[in-house]
C-alpha positions as CSV (number, residue, x, y, z in Angstrom):
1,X,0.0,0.0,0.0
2,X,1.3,3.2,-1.1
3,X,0.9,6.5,1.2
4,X,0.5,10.0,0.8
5,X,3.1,12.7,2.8
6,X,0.1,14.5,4.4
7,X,-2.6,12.6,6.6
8,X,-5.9,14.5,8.0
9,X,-6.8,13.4,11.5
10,X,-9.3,10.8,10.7
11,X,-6.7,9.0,8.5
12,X,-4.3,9.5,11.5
13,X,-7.3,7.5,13.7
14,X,-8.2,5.4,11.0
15,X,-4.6,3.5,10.4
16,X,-4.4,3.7,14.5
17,X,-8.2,1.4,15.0
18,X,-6.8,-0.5,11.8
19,X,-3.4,-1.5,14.0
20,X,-4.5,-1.4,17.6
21,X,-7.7,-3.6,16.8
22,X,-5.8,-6.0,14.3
23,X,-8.4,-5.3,11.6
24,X,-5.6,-5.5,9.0
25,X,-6.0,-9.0,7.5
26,X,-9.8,-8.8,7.9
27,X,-10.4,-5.5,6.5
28,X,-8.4,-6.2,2.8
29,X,-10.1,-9.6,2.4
30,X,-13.6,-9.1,0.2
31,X,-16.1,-10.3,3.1
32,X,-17.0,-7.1,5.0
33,X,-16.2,-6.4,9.2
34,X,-18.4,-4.9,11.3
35,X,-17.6,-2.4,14.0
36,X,-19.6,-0.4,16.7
37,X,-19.7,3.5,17.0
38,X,-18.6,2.4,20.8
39,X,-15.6,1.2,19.6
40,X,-15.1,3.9,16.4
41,X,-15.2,6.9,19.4
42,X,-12.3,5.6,20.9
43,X,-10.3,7.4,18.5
44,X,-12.2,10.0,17.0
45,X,-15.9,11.1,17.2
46,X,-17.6,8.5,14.8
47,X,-20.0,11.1,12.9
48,X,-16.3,12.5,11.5
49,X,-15.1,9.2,10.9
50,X,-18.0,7.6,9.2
51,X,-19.3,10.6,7.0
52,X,-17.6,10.4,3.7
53,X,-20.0,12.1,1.3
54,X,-17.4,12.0,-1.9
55,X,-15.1,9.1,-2.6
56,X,-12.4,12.1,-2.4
57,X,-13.1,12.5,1.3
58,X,-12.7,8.6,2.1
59,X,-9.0,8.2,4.2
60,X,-6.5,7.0,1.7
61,X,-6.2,4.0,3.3
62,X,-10.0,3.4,2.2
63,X,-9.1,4.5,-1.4
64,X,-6.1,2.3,-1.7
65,X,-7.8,-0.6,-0.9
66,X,-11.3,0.3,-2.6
67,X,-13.0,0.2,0.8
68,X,-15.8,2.3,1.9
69,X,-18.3,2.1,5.1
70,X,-22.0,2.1,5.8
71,X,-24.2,2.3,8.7
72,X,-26.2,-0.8,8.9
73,X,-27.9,0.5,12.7
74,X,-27.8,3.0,14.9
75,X,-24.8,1.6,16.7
76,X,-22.7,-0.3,13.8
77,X,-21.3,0.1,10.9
78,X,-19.6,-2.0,8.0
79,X,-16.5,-1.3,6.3
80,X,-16.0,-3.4,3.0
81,X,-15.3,-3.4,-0.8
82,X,-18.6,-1.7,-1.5
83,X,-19.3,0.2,-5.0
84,X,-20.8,3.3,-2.8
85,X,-20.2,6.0,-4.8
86,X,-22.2,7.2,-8.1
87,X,-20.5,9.9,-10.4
88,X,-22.5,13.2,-11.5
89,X,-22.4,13.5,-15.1
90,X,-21.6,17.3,-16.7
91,X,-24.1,19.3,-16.8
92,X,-22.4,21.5,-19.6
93,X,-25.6,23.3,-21.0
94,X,-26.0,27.7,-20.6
95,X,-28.0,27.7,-17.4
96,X,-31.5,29.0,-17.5
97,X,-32.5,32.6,-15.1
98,X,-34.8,32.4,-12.7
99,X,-35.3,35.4,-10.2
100,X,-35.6,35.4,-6.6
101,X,-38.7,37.3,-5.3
102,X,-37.4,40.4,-3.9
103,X,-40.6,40.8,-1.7
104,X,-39.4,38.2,0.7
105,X,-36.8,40.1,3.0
106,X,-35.6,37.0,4.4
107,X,-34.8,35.4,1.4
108,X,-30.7,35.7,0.4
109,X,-30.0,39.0,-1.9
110,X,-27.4,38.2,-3.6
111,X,-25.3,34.8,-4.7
112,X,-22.6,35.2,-1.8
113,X,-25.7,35.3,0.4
114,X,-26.5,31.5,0.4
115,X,-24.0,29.7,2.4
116,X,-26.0,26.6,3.2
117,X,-27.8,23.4,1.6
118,X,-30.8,24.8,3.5
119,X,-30.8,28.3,1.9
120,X,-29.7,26.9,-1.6
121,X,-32.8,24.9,-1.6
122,X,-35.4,27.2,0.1
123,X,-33.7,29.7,-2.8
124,X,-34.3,27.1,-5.4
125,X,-37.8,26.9,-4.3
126,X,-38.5,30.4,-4.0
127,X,-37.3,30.8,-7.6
128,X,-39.3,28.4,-8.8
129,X,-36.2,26.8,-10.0
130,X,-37.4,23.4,-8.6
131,X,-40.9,23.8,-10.1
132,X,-39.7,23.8,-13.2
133,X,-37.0,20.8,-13.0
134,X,-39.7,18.7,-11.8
135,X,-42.4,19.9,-14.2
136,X,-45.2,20.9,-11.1
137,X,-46.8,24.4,-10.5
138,X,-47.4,26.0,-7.6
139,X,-51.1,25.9,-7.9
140,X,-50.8,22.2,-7.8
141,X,-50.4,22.4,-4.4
142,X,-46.4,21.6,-4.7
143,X,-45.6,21.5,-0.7
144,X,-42.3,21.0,1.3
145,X,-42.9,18.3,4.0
146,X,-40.3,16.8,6.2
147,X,-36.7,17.4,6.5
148,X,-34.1,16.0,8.8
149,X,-32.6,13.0,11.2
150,X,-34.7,9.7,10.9
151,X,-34.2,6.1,11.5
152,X,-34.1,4.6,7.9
153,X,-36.6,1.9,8.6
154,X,-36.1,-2.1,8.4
155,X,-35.1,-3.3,5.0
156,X,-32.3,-5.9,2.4
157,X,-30.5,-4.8,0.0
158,X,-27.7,-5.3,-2.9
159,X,-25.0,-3.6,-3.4
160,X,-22.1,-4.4,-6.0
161,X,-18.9,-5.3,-4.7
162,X,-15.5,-4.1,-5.7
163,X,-13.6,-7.2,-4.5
164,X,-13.8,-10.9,-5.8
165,X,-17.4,-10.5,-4.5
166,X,-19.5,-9.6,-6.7
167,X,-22.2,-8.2,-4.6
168,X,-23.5,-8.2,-1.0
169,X,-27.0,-8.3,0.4
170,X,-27.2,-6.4,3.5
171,X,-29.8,-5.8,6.3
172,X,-30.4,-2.3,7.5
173,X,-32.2,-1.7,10.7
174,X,-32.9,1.9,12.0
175,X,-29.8,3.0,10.5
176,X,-29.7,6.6,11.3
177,X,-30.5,9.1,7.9
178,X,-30.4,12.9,7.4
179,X,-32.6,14.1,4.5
180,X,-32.4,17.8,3.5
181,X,-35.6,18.7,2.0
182,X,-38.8,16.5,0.4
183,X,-41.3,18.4,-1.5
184,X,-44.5,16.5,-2.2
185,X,-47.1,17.1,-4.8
186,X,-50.4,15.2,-5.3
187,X,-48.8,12.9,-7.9
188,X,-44.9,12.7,-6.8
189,X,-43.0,12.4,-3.6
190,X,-39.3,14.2,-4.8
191,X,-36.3,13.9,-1.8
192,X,-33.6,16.4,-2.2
193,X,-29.8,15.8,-1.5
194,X,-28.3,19.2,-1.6
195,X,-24.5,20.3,-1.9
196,X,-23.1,23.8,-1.8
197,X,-19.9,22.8,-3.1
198,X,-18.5,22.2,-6.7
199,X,-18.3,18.1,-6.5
200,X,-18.1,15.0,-9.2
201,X,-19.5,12.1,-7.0
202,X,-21.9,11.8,-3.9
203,X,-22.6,8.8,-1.9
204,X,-25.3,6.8,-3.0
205,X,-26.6,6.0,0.7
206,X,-28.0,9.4,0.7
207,X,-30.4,9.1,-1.8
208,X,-30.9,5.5,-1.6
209,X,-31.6,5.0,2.5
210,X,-34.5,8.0,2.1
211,X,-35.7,6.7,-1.1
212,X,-36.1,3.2,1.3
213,X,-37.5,5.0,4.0
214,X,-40.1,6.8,1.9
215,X,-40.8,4.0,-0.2
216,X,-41.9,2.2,3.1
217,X,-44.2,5.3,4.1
218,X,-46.2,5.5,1.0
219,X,-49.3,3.6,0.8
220,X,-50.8,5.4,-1.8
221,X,-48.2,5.1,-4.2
222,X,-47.3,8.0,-5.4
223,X,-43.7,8.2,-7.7
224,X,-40.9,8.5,-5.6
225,X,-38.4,10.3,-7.2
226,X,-34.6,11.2,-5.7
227,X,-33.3,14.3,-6.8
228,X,-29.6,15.6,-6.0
229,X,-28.7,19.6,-6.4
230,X,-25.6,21.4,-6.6
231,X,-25.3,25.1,-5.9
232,X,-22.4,27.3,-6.8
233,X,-21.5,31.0,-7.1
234,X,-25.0,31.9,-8.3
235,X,-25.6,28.5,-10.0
236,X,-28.0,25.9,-9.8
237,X,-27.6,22.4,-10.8
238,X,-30.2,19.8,-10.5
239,X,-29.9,16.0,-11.1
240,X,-33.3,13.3,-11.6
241,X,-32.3,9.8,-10.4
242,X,-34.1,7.0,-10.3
243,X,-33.5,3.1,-9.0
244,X,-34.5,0.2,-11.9
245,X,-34.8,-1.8,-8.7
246,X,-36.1,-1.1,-5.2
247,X,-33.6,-3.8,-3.4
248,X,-30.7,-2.8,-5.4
249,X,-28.4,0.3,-4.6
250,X,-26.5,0.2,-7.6
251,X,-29.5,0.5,-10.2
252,X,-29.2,4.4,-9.6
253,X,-29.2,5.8,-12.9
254,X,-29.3,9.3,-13.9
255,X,-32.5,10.2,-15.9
256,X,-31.7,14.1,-16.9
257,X,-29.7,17.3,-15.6
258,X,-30.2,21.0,-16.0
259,X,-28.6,24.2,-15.0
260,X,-30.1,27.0,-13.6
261,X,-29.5,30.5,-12.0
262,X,-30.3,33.6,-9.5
263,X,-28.3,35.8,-11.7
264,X,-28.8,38.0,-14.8
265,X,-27.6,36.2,-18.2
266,X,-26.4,39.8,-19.7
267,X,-22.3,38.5,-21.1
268,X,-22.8,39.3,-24.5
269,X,-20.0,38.5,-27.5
270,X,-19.3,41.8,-27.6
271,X,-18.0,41.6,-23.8
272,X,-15.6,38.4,-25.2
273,X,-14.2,40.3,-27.9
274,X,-13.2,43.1,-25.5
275,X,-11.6,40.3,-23.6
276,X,-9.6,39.8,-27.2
277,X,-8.4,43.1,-27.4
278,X,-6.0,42.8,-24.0
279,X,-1.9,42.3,-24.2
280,X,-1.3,38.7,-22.9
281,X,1.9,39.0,-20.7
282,X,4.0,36.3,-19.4
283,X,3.2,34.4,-16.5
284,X,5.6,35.7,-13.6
285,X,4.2,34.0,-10.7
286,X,6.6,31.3,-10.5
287,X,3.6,28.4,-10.2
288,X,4.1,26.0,-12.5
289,X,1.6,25.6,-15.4
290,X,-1.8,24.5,-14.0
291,X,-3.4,21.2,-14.0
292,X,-6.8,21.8,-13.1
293,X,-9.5,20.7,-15.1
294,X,-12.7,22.5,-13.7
295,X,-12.6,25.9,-13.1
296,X,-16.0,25.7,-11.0
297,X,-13.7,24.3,-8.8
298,X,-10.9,27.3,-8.6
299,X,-14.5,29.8,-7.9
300,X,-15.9,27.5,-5.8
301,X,-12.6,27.4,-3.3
302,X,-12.0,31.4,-4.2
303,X,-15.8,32.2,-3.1
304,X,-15.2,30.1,0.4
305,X,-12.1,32.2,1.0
306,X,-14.0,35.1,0.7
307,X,-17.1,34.3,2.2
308,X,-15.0,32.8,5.7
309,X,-12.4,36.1,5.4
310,X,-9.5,34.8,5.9
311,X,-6.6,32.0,5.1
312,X,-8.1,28.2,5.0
313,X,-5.6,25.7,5.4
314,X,-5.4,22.5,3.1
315,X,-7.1,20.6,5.8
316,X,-10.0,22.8,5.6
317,X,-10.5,22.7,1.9
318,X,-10.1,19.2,1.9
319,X,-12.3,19.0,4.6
320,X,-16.3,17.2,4.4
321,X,-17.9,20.7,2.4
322,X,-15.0,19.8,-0.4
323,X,-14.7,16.9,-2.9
324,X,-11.3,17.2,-3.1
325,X,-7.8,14.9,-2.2
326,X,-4.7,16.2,-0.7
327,X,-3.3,16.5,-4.7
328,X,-6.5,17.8,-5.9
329,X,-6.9,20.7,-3.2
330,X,-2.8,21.4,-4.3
331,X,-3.8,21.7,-7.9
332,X,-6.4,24.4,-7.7
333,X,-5.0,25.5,-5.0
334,X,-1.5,26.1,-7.2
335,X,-4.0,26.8,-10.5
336,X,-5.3,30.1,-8.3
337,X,-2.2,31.2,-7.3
338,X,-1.3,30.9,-11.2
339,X,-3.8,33.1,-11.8
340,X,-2.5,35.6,-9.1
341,X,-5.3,35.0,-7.4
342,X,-4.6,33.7,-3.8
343,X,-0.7,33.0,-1.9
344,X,0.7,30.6,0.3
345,X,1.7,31.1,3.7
346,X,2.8,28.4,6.5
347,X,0.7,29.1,9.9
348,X,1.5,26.6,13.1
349,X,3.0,24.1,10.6
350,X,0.4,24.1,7.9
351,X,0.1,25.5,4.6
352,X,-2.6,28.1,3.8
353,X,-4.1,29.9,1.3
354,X,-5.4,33.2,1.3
355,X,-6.7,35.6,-1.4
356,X,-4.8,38.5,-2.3
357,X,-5.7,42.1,-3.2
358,X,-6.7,41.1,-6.8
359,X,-8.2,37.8,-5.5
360,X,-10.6,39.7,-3.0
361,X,-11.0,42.2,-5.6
362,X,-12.9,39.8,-7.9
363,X,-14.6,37.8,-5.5
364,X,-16.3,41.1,-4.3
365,X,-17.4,41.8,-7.4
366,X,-21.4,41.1,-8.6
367,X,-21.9,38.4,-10.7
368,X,-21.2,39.6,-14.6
369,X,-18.4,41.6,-13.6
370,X,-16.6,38.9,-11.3
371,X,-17.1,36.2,-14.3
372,X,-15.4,38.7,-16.6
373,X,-12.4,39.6,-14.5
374,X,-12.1,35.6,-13.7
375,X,-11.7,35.7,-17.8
376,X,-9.7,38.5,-18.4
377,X,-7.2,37.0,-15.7
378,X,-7.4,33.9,-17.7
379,X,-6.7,35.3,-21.0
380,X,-4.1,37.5,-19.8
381,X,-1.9,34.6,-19.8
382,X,-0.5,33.7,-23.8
383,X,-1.0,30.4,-23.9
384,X,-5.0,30.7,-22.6
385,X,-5.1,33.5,-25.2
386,X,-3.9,31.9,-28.3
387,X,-5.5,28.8,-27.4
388,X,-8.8,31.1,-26.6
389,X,-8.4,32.9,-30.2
390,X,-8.3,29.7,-32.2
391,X,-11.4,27.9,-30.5
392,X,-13.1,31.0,-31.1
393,X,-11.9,31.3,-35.6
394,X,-12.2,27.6,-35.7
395,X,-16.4,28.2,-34.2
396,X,-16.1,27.4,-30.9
397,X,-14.5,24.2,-31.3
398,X,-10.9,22.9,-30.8
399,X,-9.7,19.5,-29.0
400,X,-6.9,18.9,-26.8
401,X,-4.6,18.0,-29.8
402,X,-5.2,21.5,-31.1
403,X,-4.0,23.4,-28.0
404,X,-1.1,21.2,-27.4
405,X,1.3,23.1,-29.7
406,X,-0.3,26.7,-28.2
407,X,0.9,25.1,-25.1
408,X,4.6,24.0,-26.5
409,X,4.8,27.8,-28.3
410,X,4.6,29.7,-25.0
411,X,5.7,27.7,-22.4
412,X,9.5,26.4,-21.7
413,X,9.8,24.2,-19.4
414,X,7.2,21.6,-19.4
415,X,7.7,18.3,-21.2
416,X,6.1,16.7,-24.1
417,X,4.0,14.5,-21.6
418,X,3.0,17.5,-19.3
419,X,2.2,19.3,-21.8
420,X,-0.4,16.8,-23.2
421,X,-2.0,16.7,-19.8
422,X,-2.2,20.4,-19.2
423,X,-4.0,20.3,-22.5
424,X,-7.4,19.3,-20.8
425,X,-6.9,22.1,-18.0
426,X,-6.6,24.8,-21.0
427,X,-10.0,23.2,-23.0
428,X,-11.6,23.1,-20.0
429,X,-10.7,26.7,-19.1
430,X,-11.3,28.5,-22.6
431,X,-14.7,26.5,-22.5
432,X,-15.7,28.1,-19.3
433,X,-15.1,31.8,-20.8
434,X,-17.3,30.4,-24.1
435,X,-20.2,29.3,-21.9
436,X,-20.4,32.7,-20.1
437,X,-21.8,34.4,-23.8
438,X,-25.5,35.0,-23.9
């Protein structure tokens, strides 16, 4: 097993229960152990050492060895080769405006405003956002009901190993469940799993073990339908799942995605081709070329700088409201500071980011304003440029292969290899200033 220089906490407490309760030899075979939250709290509270909500967040001991955990009761858990994770796919369509009713006065002003899963839903609602995605109106008496910690209920299921096992059937009793919002119509029962984080997987669990514990409530039979949304920076982005079969966790499939938002769509070509008209310098930062592949990510982490005030260190970026690794959270954290952005600093032993003047500059900024800036900081660097220029003469299209020599033009010291990778962070990046047209 390899390991990584830097371990949070919980993979500090994790390798100690591993060795002090001589789990080793069980816990890498394919049958799954079980172990009590008793027993967990000896190290470390359990809720942080059970709560993985992205495969990112799971302790790299867990990734390794492709193991994950699940609460199978109130008091007990099981760690095993499970296939727990589904991945979101892109959502890479011009999001759609909604407005927020302005005669509310509780309701969140402006984008920086909603901080929580709570507010990003009741926002979502308010908007009619959620209406929409779901095809009910309001006169159809479209309700929020519960919302909360629940026991899940009594019930089997599969789940698809990742081991020589091909898949497990396990019993849940009154595991304990948190569900952040179900809305309920006179024809559908939708349950919502919210993040307020840029993030590329969830955990299945938390649609699946509400969509049991519904399921088991409704004697009329109404459609039960699981619904996961994503907020960021203004941005709304809401997922339709559905299970092929009741007893079976993996038959999650993804039935449709759509992007929505709170702000004004008003980027117009004519704001690009302003963007065109700049001098691209070169890059005197002294970061290496980035390798960063969504720039969602680089607002997402820049927007919970500003919003907390202050330096975060890797831990906390990395932390359960991120889906990112150690690497990752270096990447974008090194891809910002590319972009002059945010710096380093050490602080009791740790490394931490904070924004500087032209990083708080931006994020300050309302909506179409801080997206062009973001832009123009990205184009002011040649190789984004040039590579920007020709995806826009060739009609908005290019591939990787025709930003590699762009890359190999205006850049020294990468090598043929690294360029080829960096290749995807400068299509993803140039796409991201093409989807911001009206």
């Amino acid at each position: 097993m390899g390991t990584q220089c830097h371990q949070s906490l919980t993979e500090k407490k994790w390798l100690e229960l591993i060795e002090h309760e001589n789990l080793r030899s069980r816990l890498f075979g394919d049958e799954p152990i079980s172990l009590s939250s008793l027993k967990i709290n000896e190290y470390r509270e359990c809720r942080l050492m059970t709560k993985f909500d992205h495969s990112s967040n799971l302790p790299i001991i867990f990734r390794e060895n492709e193991l994950s955990i699940l609460p199978v009761s109130r008091y007990s858990f099981l760690v095993g080769k499970f296939d727990l994770y589904t991945k979101l796919p892109d959502c890479t369509e011009r999001p759609s405006y909604h407005e927020i009713p302005s005669n509310y006065v509780t309701l969140p002003a402006s984008p920086a405003e909603i901080t929580s899963e709570q507010t990003a839903i009741a926002c979502a609602f308010a908007s009619g956002i959620i209406h929409d995605f779901v095809g009910e109106e309001p006169s159809d008496m479209f309700l929020p009901t519960i919302s909360g910690r629940f026991g899940s209920g009594v019930f089997d299921f599969n789940i698809r190993g990742l081991g020589q096992q091909r898949s497990y059937l396990l019993h849940i009793d009154k595991a304990q469940i948190e569900i952040d919002a179900v809305y309920e119509s006179p024809r559908a029962i939708y349950i919502i799993e919210a993040k307020n984080h840029e993030c590329r997987d969830f955990n299945t669990r938390q649609l699946y073990f509400p969509y049991r514990y519904i399921s088991q409530k409704n004697n009329v039979k109404k459609a039960v339908i699981p619904l996961f949304l994503k907020y960021i920076n203004g941005s709304f982005f809401l997922y339709r799942f559905n299970f092929l079969e009741e007893g079976n966790l993996n038959s999650i499939y993804c039935e449709r995605a759509t992007a929505y938002t709170i702000c004004p769509l008003d980027i117009t070509i004519s704001d690009i081709n302003s963007l065109l008209s700049i001098q691209p310098r070169a890059n005197c930062s002294g970061i290496t070329f980035p390798q960063a592949d969504s720039f969602i990510r680089i607002e997402d982490m820049l927007q919970a700088l500003y919003e907390k005030g202050e330096e975060l260190t890797m831990d906390e970026i990395i932390a359960k409201n991120y889906d990112f690794t150690m690497r990752q959270a270096d990447y974008y954290a090194n891809a910002a500071a590319y972009l002059g952005l945010v710096s380093f600093q050490r602080k009791n032993g740790s490394k931490c980011v904070e924004l500087t003047k032209k990083g708080k500059r931006i994020a300050s900024l309302p909506f179409r304003e801080n997206k062009l800036e973001l832009a123009r900081s990205i184009l002011q660097d040649p190789v984004f440029f040039h590579a920007f220029r020709k995806y826009i003469n060739n009609g908005c299209h290019a591939s990787r292969e025709d930003v590699i020599p762009v890359i190999a033009q205006h850049t020294s010291n990468l090598s043929e290899e690294t360029i080829k990778r960096r290749a995807g962070t400068v299509m993803a990046w140039i796409k991201w200033i093409a989807s911001l047209v009206n």
